[in-house]
C-alpha positions as CSV (number, residue, x, y, z in Angstrom):
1,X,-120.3,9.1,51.1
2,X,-118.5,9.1,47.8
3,X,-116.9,6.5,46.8
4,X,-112.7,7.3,46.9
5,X,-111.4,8.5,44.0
6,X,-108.6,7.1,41.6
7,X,-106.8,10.1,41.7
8,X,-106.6,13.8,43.1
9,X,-104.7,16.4,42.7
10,X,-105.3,19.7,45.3
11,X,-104.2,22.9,44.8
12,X,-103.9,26.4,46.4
13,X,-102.2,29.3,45.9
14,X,-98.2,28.4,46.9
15,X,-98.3,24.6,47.4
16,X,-96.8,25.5,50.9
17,X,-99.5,25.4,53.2
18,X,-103.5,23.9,52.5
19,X,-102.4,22.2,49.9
20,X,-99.1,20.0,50.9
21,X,-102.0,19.6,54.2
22,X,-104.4,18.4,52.3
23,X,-102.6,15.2,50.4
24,X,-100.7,14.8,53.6
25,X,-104.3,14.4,55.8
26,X,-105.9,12.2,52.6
27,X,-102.8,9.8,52.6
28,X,-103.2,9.5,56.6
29,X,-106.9,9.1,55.9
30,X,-107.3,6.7,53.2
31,X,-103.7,5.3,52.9
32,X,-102.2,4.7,49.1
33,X,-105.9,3.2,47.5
34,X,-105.9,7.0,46.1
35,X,-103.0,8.4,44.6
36,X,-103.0,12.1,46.1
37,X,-100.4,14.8,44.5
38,X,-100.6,18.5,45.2
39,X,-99.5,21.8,43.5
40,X,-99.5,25.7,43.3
41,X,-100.9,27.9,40.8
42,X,-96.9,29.1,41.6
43,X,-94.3,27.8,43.3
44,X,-92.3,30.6,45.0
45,X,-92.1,29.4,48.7
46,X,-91.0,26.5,50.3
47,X,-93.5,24.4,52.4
48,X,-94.5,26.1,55.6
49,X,-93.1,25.6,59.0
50,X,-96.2,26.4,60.8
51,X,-98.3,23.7,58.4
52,X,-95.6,21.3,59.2
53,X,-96.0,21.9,63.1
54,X,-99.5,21.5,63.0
55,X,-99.4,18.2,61.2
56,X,-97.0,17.0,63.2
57,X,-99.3,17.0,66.2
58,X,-101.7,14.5,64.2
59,X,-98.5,12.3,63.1
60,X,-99.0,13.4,59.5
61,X,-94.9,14.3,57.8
62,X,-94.7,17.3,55.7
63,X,-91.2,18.9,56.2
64,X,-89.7,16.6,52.8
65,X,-92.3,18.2,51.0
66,X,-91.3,20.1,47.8
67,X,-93.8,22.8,46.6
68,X,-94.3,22.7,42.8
69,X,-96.6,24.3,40.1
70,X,-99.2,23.2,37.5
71,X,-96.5,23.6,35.1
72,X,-94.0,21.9,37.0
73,X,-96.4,19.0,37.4
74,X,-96.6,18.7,33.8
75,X,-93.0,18.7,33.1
76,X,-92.2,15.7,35.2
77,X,-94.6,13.9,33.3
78,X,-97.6,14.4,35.6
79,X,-100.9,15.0,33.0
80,X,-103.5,16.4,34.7
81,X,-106.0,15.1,32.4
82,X,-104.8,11.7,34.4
83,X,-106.5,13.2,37.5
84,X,-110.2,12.2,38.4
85,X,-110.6,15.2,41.0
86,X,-109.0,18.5,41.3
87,X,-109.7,20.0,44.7
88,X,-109.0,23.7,44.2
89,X,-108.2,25.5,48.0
90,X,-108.7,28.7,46.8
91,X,-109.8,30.9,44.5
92,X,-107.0,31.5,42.6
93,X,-106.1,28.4,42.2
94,X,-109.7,27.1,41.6
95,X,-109.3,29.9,38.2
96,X,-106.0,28.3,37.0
97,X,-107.6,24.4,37.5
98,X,-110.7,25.9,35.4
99,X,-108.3,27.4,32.6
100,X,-105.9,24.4,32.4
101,X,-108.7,21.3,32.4
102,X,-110.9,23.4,30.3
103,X,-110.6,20.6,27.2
104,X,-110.5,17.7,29.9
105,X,-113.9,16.0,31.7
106,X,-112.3,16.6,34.6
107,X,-114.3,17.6,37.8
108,X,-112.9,20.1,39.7
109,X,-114.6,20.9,43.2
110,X,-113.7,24.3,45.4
111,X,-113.2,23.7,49.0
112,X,-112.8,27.4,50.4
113,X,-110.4,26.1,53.0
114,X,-109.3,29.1,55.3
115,X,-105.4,30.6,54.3
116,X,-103.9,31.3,57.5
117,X,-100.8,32.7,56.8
118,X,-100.6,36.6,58.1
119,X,-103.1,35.3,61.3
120,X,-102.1,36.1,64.5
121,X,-99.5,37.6,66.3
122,X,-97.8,35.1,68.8
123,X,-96.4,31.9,67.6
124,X,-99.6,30.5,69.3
125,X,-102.1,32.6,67.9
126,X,-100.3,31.5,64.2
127,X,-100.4,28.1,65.1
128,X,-104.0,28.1,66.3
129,X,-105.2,29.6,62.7
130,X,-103.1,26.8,60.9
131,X,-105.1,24.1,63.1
132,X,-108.2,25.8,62.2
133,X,-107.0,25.1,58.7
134,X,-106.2,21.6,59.4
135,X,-109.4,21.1,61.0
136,X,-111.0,22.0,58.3
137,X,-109.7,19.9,55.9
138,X,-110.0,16.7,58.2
139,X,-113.7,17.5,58.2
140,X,-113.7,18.3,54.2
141,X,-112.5,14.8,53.4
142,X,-114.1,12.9,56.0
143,X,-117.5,14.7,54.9
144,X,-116.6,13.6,51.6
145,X,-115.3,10.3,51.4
146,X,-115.9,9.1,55.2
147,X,-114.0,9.0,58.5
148,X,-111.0,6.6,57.0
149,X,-110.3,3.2,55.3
């Protein structure tokens, strides 16, 4: 197991769905030892209802989230150069962490975390993609820094 890092930022493509899961699962995880933010290469959506269903049903709150960019980030005074892991969720956003810590020695890992928005048909066939997506990341971090604190 790693050891826990200072600091990590993870990012996707909206900051509505695997990423918003992600800090929310490493702050039920590992509590406040780490300080977790998360962002979108853009922020266009709000934070998704069926990511904040699915973490509901492990106790983990999402629905005060606030999706924000990289840039946004930066504007309220956020550096990412302050961050000792970027976990990019996608490809996209892996690209845009690459561009923007290219100066930086800055590690940045790619999880290719499953996007489930657009799976499924019935509100329970949508749901059960978002807990695969859930699941995944529970088994991410916990194969990465251990089961919890």
């Amino acid at each position: 197991m790693a050891d826990l890092p200072q600091s990590v930022l993870f990012c996707c493509d909206h900051n509505a769905v695997r990423s918003p899961m992600a800090e929310g699962i490493m702050k039920q995880l590992y509590g406040f030892d780490t300080y977790v933010q998360s962002v979108g290469v853009v922020n266009d959506l709000e934070i998704d209802g069926f990511a904040i269903a699915v973490c509901a049903e492990i106790g983990i709150e999402l629905s005060r989230h606030r999706a924000r960019s990289f840039e946004e980030l930066e504007q309220m005074g956020e550096a990412l150069s302050g961050f000792d892991l970027i976990v990019a969720l996608s490809p996209a956003s892996q690209r845009a962490a690459l561009e923007l810590t290219r100066f930086y020695h800055l590690t940045v890992e790619y999880w290719p975390i499953m996007d489930p928005t657009g799976i499924g048909e019935t509100r329970e066939q949508k749901l059960n993609a978002y807990r695969q997506t859930r699941d995944q990341l529970v088994a991410r971090l916990r194969g990465k820094w251990g089961a919890s604190q």
